[in-house]
N, C-alpha and C positions, 0 to 999 in steps of 0.2 A: 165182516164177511159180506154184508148185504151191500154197501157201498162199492166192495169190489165186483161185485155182480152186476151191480149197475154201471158200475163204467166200463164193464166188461162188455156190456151188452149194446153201452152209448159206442165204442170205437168201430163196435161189429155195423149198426147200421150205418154209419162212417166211411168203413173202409170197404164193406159186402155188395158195393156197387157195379154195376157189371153195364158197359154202355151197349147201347144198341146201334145194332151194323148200320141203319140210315145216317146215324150221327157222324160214323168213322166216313161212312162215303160220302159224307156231305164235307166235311170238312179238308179228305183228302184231297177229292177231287178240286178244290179252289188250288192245290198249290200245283197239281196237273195242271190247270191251265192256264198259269203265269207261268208255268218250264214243266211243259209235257217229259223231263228230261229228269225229273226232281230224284227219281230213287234210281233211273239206270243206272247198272251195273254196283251197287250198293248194298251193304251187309246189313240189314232191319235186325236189331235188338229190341225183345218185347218183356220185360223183366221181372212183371208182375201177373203173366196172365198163363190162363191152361187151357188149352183148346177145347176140352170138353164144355167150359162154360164162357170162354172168352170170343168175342167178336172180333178184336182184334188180331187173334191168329186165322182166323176164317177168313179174316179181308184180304187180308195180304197175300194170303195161301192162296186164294182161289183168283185175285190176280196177279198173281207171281209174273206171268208170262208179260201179261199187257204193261206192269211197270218196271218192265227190265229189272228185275232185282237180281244181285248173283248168289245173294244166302239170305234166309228168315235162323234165326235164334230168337224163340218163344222158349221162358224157362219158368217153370211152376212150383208155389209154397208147398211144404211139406203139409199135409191135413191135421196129423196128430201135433204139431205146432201149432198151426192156427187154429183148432178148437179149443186148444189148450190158451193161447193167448186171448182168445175173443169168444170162444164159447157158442158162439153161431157162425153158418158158412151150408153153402149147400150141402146137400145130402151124400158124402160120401162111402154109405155104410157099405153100399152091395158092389162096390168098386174091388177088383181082385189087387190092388196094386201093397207095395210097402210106404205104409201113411207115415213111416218116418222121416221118409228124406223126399228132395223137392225131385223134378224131372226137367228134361232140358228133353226139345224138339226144335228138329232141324230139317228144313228142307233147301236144299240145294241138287237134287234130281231125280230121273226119271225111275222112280223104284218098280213102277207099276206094268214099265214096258211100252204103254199106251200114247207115246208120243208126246206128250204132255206135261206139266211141272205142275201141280196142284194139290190140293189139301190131302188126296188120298195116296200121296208121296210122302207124306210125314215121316221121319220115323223119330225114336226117341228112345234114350235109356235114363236111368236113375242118376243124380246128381253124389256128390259126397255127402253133401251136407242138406240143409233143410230149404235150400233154395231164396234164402232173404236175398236181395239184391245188394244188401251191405256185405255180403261174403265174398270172399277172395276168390272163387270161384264164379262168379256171377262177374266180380268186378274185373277179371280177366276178359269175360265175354264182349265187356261195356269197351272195354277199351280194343279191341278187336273188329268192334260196329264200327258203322257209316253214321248210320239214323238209330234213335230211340224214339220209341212211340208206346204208349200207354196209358191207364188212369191208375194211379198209385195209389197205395191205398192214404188216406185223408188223414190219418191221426201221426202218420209218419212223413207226411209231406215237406217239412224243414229239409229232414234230413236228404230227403229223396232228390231235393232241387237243390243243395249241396252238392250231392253225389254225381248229380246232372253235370252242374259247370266245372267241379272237379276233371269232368272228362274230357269238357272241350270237346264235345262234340253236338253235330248236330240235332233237336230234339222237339220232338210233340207230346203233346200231354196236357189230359184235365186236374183242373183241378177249382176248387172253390173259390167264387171271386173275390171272397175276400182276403187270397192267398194273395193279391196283389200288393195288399198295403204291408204284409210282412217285411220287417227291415232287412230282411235276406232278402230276399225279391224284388223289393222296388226299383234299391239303387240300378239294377239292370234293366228296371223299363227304362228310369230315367234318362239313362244313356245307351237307351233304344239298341240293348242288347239283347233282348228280351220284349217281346209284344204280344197280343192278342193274336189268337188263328182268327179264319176268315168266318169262323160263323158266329153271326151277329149274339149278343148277351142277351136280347130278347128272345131269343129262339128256346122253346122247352126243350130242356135236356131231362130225361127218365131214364132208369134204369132199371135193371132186372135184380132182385132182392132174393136172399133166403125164405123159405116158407116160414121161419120162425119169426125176421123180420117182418115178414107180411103180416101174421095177426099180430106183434106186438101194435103196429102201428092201426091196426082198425079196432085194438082197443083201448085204442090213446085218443080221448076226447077230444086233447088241444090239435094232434096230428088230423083229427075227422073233422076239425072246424078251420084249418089251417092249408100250405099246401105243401109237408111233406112227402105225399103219396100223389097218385094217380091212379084210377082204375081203367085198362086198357081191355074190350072185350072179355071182362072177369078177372083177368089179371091182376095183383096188384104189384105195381113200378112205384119206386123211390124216384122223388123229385128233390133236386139239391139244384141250389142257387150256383153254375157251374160256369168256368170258360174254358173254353181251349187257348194254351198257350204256347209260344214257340220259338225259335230262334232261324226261322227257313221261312224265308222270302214268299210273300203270297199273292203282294202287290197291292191289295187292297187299303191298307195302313197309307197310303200317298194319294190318296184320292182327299182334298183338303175341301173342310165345311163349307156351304153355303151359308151366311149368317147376315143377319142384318145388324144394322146401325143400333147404337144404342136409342136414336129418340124414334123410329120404326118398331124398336121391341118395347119399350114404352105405350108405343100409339096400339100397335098390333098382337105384340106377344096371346100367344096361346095360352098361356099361363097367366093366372090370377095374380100371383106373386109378385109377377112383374109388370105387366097389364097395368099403365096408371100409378107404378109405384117407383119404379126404377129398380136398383141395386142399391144394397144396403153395405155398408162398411165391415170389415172384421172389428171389433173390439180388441181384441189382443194379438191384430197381425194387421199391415200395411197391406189391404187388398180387397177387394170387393170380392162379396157373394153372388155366383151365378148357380141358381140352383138346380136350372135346366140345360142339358149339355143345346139345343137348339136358340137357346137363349142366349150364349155368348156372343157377346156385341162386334161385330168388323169391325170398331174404330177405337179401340179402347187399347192403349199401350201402356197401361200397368197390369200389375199383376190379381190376378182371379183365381180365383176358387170356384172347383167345378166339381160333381161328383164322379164317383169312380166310374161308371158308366161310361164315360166318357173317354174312357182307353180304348174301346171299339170302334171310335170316329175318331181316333187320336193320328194326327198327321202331324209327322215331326219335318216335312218342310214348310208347315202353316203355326205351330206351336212349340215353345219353347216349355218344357216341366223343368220348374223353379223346384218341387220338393212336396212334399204331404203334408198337412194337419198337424196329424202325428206329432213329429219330429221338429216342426215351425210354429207352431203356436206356443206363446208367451202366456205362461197361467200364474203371474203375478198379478195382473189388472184384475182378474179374476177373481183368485182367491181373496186380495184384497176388498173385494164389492159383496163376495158370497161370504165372506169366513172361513169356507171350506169347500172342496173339490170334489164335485159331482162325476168320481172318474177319473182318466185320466185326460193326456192331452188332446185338448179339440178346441177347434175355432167357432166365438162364438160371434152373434149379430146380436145388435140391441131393438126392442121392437117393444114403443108405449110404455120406454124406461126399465122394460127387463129385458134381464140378459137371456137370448134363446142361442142353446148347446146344438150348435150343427151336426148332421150325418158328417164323417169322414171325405175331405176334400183334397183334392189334388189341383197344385196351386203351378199355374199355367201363364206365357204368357206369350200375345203374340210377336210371330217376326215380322221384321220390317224389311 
């Protein structure tokens, strides 16, 4: 019983994430200005979010006008489901609604009279069902959209980016960067059907937690010596390692590295690593280690290993992605030198006769 409390309580700060509107406007606004054109006349599907605590129905709602859209469908989880699934979730108590089933809000006009198409044009009624996005009633909507756009929740994410290219349609959404190496996911970067939105992996992404969320994590040691949280003006924001990802053109993606030579990143590199030492070999893969995405050499026509980071500067008229770690590393030479498998597959380097186990690489190479 205690172990189901605790994963009960691990999926809630997982999926209890709530982005905030600068993030949504920072990000939309890049595909604005590679096709000021991106949502006219178009059907936004938002499938995970409730306007009472979503950003995402706000944004769109209150520029409805200026992005030509012709419909918003925002559709919301049932409450008495998800506390019952997860056990934490904002405060629904004093909310007059029926917590068993989800809602669905729609704005496509002017209810208010006032000339205008915006948030206080909402309107909305009760769903059949409890509003999951895997329901036949939700997947009717999905397939009725233009655009999808949302942050799903994170312990359902396979299924959810399934559910996505099942639709074939067009779509935004966060999600954890290390959702990229998932073998659902990747083969779609690889063949640049799937990519990075336009805001960079450095940029802190926080977000808005439950209150029970918030003191679990100020009184979690490793979280106060860590950086799950943020404290914003008293606030406390969940911080998650996140990207935005997409399949809608933003232009940014073909802007190809500046890189120097490999005896320049030798002479020069900013990094220790490689400063004075070169690039080290895989041991159990044909390919040199570039540990730093600014460190990939312009002259080098085999194949490299780069970290994942490096799907942010990734330009597929400047790189060709050969394939991941993962799925290409050879754990025969390995196993054989260790006895035994620290893990699963990964690429490793040899450094003063031992073998050192890489972060997760993405094995790249250039065009000619």
């Amino acid at each position: 019983m205690a172990n189901a409390m605790l994963q009960k309580a691990k999926i809630a700060q997982q999926d209890e994430y709530y982005t905030q509107y600068v993030d949504i406007q920072t990000e939309i606004n890049a595909y604005l200005e590679y096709d000021p054109n991106t949502f006219k006349g178009k059907t936004v599907l938002l499938p995970c979010d409730d306007p009472e605590w979503s950003n995402f129905t706000r944004f769109f709602a209150e520029n409805y006008s200026a992005l030509g859209l012709k419909k918003l469908i925002s559709t919301s989880y049932a409450p008495d489901t998800k506390r019952e699934k997860y056990g934490v979730l904002f405060d629904w108590a004093a909310r007059d609604i029926d917590k068993s089933r989800g809602r669905i809000f729609v704005l496509d006009r002017d209810v208010t009279g006032d000339g205008r198409i915006n948030f206080d044009d909402i309107e909305w009624q009760y769903l059949d069902g409890d509003g999951d996005f895997r329901s036949e009633e939700v997947r009717k909507l999905r397939d009725e959209s233009d655009i999808i756009v949302t942050n799903p929740p994170f312990s359902l994410f396979r299924e959810y980016f399934a559910w996505l290219i099942e639709s074939g349609k067009h779509f935004v959404y966060i999600c954890n960067k290390n959702c990229v190496t998932y073998k659902e996911v990747f083969p779609y970067i690889k063949t640049n059907k799937v990519w990075l939105g336009a805001t960079p992996q450095s940029r802190d992404l926080i977000f808005r937690i439950p209150k029970e969320t918030a003191k679990r994590f100020l009184a979690d040691e490793l979280a106060m010596k860590g950086s799950k949280y943020k404290i914003v003006n008293g606030e406390v924001f969940g911080r998650s390692a996140a990207v935005w990802m997409t399949n809608i053109e933003h232009g940014r993606h073909h802007n190809p590295l500046q890189l120097m030579t490999i005896a320049d990143n030798r002479k020069y590199s900013r990094h220790k690593e490689v400063r004075g030492v070169g690039y080290r070999k895989y041991v159990n893969y044909d390919a040199i280690d570039v540990p730093f995405t600014d460190a990939i050499p312009s002259d080098y026509d085999g194949v490299m290993g780069v970290p994942i980071s490096f799907l942010d500067k990734y330009c597929p008229e400047q790189f060709e992605i050969i394939g991941i770690g993962l799925e290409l590393a050879d754990m025969k030479p390995i196993k054989a030198r260790l006895g035994k498998l620290d893990g699963g597959p990964r690429l490793y380097t040899e450094q003063d006769g031992e073998l050192v186990r890489q972060y997760e690489r993405i094995l790249i190479r250039r065009r000619k």
